[in-house]
C-alpha positions as CSV (number, residue, x, y, z in Angstrom):
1,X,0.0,0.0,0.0
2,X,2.7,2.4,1.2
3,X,4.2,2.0,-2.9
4,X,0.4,3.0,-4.4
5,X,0.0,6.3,-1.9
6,X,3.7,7.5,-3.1
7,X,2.1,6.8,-6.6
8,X,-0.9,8.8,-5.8
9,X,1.0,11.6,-4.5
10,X,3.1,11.9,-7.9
11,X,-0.2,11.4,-9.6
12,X,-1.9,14.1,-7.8
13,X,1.3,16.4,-8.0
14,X,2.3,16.4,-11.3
15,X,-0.9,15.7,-13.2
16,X,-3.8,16.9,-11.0
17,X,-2.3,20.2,-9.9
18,X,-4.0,20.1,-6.3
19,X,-2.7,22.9,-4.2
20,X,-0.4,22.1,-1.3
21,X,-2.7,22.1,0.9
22,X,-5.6,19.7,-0.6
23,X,-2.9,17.5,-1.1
24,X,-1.7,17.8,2.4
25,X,-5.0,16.7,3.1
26,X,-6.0,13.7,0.8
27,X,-2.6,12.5,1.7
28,X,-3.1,12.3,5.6
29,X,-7.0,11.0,5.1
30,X,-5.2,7.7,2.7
31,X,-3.0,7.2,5.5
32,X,-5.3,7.7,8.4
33,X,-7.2,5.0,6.4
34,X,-4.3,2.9,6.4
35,X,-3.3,2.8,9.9
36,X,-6.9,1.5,10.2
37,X,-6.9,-1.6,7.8
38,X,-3.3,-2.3,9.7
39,X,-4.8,-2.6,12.6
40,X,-7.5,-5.2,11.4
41,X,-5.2,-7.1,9.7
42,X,-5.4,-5.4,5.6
43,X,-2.4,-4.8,4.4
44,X,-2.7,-5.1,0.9
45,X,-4.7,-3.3,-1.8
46,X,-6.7,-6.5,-2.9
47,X,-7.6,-6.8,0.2
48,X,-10.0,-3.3,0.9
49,X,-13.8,-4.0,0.1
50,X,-16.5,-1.6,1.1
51,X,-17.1,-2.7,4.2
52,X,-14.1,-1.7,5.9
53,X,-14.6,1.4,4.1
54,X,-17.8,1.6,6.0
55,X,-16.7,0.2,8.6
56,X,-13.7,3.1,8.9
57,X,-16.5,5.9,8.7
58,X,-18.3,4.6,11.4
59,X,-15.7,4.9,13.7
60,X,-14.9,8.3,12.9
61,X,-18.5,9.1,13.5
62,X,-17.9,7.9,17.1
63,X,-14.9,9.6,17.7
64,X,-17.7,12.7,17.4
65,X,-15.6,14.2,14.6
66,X,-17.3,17.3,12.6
67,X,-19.2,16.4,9.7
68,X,-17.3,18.4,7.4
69,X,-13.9,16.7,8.2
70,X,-15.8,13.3,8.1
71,X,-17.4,13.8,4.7
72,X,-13.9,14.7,2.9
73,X,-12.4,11.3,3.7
74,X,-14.7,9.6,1.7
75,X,-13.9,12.1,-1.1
76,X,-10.0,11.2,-0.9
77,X,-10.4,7.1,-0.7
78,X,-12.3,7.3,-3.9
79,X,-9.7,9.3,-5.5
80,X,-7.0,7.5,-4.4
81,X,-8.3,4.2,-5.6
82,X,-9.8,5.8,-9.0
83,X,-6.3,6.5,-9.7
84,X,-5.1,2.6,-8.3
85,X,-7.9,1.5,-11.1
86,X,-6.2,3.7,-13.8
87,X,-3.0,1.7,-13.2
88,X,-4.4,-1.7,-12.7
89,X,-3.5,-1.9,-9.3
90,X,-7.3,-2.2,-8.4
91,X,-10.0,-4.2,-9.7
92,X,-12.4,-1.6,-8.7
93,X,-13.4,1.6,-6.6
94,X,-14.4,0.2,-3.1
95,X,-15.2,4.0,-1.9
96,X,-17.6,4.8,-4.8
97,X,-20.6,3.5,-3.5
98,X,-19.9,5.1,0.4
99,X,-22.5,7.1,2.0
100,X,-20.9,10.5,1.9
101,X,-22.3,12.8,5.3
102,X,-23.7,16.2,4.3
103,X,-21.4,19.0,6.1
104,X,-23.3,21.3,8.4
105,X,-24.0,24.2,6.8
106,X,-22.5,27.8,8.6
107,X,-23.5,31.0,7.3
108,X,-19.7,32.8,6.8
109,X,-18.9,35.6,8.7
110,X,-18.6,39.2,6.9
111,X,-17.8,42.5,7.9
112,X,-20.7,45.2,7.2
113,X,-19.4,48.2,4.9
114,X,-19.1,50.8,7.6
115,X,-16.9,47.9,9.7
116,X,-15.0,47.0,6.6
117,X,-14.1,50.9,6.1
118,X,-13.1,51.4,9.9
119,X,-10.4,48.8,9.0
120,X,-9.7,50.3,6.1
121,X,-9.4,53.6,7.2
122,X,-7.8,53.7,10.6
123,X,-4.0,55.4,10.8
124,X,-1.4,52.9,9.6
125,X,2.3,53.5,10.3
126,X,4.5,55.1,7.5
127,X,7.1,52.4,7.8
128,X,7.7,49.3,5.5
129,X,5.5,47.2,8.0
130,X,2.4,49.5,8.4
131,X,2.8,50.2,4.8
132,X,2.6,46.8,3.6
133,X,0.0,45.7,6.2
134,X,-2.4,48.4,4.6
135,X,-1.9,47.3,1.3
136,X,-2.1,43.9,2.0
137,X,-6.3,44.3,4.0
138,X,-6.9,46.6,1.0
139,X,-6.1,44.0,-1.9
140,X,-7.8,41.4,0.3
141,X,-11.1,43.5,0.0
142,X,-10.9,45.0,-3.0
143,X,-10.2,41.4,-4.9
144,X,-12.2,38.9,-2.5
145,X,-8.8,36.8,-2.6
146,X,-8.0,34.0,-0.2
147,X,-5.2,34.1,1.7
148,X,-3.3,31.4,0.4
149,X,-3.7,33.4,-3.1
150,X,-2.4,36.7,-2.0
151,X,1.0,34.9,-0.7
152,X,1.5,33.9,-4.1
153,X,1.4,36.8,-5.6
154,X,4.6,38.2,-7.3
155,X,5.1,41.9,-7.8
156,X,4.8,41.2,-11.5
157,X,1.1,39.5,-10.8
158,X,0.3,43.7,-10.3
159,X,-0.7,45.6,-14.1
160,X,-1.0,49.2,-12.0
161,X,-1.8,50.3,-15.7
162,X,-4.7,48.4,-16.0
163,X,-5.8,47.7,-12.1
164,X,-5.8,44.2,-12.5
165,X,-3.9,41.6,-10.7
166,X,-3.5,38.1,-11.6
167,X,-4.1,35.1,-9.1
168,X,-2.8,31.7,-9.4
169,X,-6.1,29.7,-7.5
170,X,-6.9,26.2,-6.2
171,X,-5.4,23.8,-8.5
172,X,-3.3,26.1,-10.0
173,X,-5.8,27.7,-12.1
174,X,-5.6,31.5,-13.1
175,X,-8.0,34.3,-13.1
176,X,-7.8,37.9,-13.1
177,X,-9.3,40.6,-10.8
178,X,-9.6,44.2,-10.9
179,X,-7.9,45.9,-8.1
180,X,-9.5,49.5,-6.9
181,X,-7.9,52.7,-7.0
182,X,-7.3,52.6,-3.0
183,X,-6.1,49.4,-2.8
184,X,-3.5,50.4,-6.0
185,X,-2.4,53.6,-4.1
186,X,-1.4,51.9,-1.0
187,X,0.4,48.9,-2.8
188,X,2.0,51.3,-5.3
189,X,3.3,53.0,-1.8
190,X,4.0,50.0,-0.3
191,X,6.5,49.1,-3.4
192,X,7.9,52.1,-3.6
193,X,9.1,52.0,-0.4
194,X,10.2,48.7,-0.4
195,X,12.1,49.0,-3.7
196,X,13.4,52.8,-3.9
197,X,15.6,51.7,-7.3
198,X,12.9,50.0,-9.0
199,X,10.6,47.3,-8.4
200,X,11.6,43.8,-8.9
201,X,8.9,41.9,-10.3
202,X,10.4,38.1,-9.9
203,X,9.6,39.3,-6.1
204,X,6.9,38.1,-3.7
205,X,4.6,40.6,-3.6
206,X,4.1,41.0,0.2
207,X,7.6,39.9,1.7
208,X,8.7,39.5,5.7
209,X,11.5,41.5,7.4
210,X,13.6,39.0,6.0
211,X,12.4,39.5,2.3
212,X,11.0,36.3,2.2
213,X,7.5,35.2,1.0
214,X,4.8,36.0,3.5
215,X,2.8,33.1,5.2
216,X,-0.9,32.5,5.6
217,X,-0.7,32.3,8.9
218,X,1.0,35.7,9.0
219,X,-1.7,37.3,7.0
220,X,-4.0,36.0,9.3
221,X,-2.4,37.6,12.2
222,X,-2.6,40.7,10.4
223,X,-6.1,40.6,9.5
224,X,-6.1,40.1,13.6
225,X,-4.1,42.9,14.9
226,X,-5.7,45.7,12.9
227,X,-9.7,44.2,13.5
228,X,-8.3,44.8,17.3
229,X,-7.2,48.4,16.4
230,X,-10.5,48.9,14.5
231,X,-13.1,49.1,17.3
232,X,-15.2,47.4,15.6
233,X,-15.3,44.9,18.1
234,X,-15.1,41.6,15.9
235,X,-12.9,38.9,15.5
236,X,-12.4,37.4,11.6
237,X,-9.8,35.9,9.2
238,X,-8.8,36.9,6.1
239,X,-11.3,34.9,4.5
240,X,-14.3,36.7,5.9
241,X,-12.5,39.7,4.3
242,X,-13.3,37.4,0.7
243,X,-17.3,37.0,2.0
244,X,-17.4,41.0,3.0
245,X,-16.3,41.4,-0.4
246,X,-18.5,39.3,-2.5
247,X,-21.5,39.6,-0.1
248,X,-20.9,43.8,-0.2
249,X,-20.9,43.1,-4.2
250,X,-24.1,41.4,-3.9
251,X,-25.8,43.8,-1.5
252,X,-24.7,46.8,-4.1
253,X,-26.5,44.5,-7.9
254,X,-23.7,42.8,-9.0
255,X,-25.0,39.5,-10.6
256,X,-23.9,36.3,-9.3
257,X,-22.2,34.6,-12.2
258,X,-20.2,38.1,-12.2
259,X,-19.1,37.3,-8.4
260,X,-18.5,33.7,-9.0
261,X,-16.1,34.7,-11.8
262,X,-14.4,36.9,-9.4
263,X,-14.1,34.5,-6.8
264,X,-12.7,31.9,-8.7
265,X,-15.3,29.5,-7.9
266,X,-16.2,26.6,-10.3
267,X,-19.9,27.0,-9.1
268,X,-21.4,28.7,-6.3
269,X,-24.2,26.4,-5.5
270,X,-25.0,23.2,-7.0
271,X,-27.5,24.2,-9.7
272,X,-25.7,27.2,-11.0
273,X,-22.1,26.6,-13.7
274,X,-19.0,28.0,-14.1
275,X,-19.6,31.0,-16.3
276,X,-17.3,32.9,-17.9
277,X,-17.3,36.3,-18.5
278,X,-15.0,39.3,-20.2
279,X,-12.5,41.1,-17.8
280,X,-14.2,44.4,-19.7
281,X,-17.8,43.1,-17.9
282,X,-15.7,41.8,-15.3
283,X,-14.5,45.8,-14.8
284,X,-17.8,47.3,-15.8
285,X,-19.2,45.1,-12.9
286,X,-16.5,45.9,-10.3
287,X,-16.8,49.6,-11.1
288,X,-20.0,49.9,-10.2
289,X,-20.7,47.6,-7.2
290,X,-17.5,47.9,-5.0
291,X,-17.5,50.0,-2.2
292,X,-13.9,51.5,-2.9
293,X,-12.9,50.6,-6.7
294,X,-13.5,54.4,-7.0
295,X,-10.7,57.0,-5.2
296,X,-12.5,58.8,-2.5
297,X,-15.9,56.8,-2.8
């Protein structure tokens, strides 16, 4: 077994492009599966039926796990062994026909405009820190990206010209997003700043003290500090800065296939497709229903 999962994890590196993370995550659900058939005596592929399967998701139901981490493990067994029938290692997909649980559903937390603006607009330090913490919650609003996405942006991602930026998403796939005029003032300050002979645009675009690329995690305790220093009296991550901005977008007309494009989303509920859409009505869109796409607005 150990042999196929190094398999799948070449498989699902080089020719699925999951993200580091989902990989991460199939990865430890195969071999969380694994220590389980060990310890009831499967240790070969021929030798995983249904009913273990089953018999594995029952016991993380009494270990009074969350539904939403139950019903992914499922998800990652049947790749694993769709890709174990692609190479003839497996006679056929025990995991296809397991009851997947239905995740709880929670309604995200957002930021209203007003409390979205007293982040924006409180006093940030003129240094390299304050300067880049600014410009980093203003490109989280004004593009609705995920964290993850804005530490992989590059300074060359940025087209100032044409206030749009270009974000590498979940598995690797590319969109591009308009950025608004305050967000591009306090990034082109940032820069400016941070290179004073030229920006370098092989870069990360938001770097550490050490010039290195910044983490998600250090985003996050961004997003932290300066909701502290807000008053709005909240607590949220960077990704309820991505629902303040789709759900301010909303509230303001823009349609939803116009969001979903925005967001990066393959589909948005389970009725309603990918659409895809021009970045001129992507703009048009943006222009009008953003709080700040507009200087002084």
């Amino acid at each position: 077994m150990e042999k196929s999962i190094s398999g799948f994890q070449r498989y699902v590196g080089a020719e699925k492009n999951f993200s580091v993370h989902t990989m991460r995550s199939y990865l430890a659900d195969i071999r969380q599966f694994q220590d389980f058939a060990r310890e009831r005596g499967v240790m070969e592929i021929g030798g995983i039926d249904r009913e273990i399967i089953r018999a594995y998701i029952t016991d993380l139901y009494m270990k009074k796990l969350k539904k939403v981490t139950i019903s992914r493990k499922p998800s990652s067994l049947r790749s694993f062994f769709r890709y174990l029938v692609r190479e003839g290692e497996a006679g056929f997909n025990p995991a296809k026909m397991v009851h997947t649980p239905k995740p709880e559903k929670h309604l995200p937390s957002f930021l209203s405009v007003d409390e979205a603006f007293s982040l924006l607009d409180q006093p940030f330090k003129g240094d390299r820190a304050g300067l880049r913490d600014r410009a980093i919650l203003e490109t989280l609003y004004s593009t609705g990206v995920r964290a993850g996405e804005l530490s992989g942006l590059d300074v060359g991602d940025v087209d100032m010209a044409s206030s749009l930026v270009k974000v590498r998403g979940k598995g690797k796939k590319e969109r591009i997003v308009p950025l608004g005029e305050p967000a591009k003032q306090a990034l082109r300050l940032y820069l400016d700043h941070r290179f004073e002979s030229g920006w370098k645009r092989g870069e990360p675009l938001f770097a550490n003290a050490s010039n290195g690329r910044l983490t998600t995690r250090s985003v996050a305790r961004i997003v932290d500090k300066y909701m502290k220093s807000s008053g709005a009296g909240k607590r949220i991550s960077p990704h309820s800065l991505r629902h303040s901005f789709a759900t301010h977008l909303m509230d303001a007309g823009a349609d939803l296939r116009s969001i979903q494009e925005l967001l990066g989303h393959e589909s948005l509920s389970t009725t309603q497709k990918y659409t895809s859409m021009s970045v001129a009505k992507l703009m048009e869109v943006y222009d009008k229903s953003h709080p700040r796409a507009r200087k002084g607005e």
